[in-house]
C-alpha positions in Angstrom: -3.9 -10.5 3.7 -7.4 -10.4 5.1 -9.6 -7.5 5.0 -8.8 -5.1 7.9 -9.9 -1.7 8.7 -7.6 1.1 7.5 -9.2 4.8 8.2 -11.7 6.9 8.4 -12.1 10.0 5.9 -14.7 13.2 6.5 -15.4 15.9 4.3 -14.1 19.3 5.4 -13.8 22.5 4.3 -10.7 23.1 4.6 -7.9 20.5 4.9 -5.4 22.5 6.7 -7.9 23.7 9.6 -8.7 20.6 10.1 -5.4 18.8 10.4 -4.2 21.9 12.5 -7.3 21.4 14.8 -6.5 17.7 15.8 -2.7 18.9 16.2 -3.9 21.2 18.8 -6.7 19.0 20.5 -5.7 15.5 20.6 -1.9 14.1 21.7 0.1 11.9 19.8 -1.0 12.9 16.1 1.4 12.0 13.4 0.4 14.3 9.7 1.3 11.0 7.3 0.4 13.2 4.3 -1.0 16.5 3.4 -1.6 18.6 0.1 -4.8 21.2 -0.4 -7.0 18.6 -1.7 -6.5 16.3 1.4 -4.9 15.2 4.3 -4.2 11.7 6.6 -3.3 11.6 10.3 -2.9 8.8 12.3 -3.5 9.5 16.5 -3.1 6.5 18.8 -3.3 3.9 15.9 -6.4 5.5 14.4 -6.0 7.0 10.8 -8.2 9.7 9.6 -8.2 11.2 6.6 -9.7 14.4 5.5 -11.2 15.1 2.1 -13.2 17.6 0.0 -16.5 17.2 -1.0 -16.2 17.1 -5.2 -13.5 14.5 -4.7 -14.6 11.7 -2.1 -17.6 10.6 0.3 -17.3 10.0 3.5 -16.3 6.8 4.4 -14.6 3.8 6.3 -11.8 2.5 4.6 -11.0 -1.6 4.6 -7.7 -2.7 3.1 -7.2 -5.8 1.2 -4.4 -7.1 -0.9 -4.4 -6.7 -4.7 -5.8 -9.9 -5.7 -8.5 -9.6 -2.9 -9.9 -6.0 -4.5 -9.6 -7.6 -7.8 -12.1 -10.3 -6.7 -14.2 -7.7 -4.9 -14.8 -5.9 -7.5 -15.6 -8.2 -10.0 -18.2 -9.5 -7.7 -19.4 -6.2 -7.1 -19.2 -4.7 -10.9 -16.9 -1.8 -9.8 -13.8 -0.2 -11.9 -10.5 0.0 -9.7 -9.5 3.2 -9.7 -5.9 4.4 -9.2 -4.9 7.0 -7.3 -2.3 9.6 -6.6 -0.3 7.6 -3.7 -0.7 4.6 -5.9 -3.2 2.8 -3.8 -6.1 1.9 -5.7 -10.0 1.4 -4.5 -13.1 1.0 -5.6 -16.3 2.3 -2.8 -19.2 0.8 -2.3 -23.0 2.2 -1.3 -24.5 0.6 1.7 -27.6 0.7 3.4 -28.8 4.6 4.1 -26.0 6.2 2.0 -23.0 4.8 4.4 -20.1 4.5 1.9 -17.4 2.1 2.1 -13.7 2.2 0.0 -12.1 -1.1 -0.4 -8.6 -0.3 -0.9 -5.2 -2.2 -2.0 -1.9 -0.3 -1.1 0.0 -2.9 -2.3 2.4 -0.8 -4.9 1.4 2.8 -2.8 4.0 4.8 -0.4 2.5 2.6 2.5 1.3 4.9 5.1 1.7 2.6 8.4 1.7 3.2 11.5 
């Protein structure tokens, strides 16, 4: 698998609001998950997820298979870091604070589209 983009994630408040705000304003929006501590959408073939601050930057997402965020990070000097759905990622610090998560979800619930 090639690197490809996979979502978008913003910091909010309030996870629910905010997933009940794009229900009402934009069509076609699919909830793919959703707990208090965050939430993933997809509209149109855009995922978005939305996060709280104490637990993850905003960021663009780019997924890659196992063996690619392996590489990655060694190259980069990050720890992989598991999560909940069983993907696993490691984010990255570009220029003027932009933040970037290369994930795997390679053993996760796969949230396609």
């Amino acid at each position: 698998m090639e690197m490809q983009f996979d979502h978008i994630a913003q910091q909010v408040p309030d996870i629910a609001e905010a997933i009940a705000w794009y229900q009402q304003t934009l069509s076609n929006v699919r909830v793919l998950y959703q707990d208090e501590s965050w939430g993933f959408l997809e509209c149109n073939g855009v995922k978005l997820a939305f996060v709280k601050r104490d637990q993850h930057p905003n960021h663009l997402a780019w997924r890659v298979s196992a063996a690619e965020l392996e590489r990655l990070a060694a190259l980069h000097g990050k720890e992989i870091v598991p999560h909940r759905d069983k993907t696993r990622s490691f984010y990255l610090e570009g220029p003027g604070g932009q933040w970037v998560e290369i994930i795997s979800f390679e053993q996760a619930a796969d949230y396609e589209s």
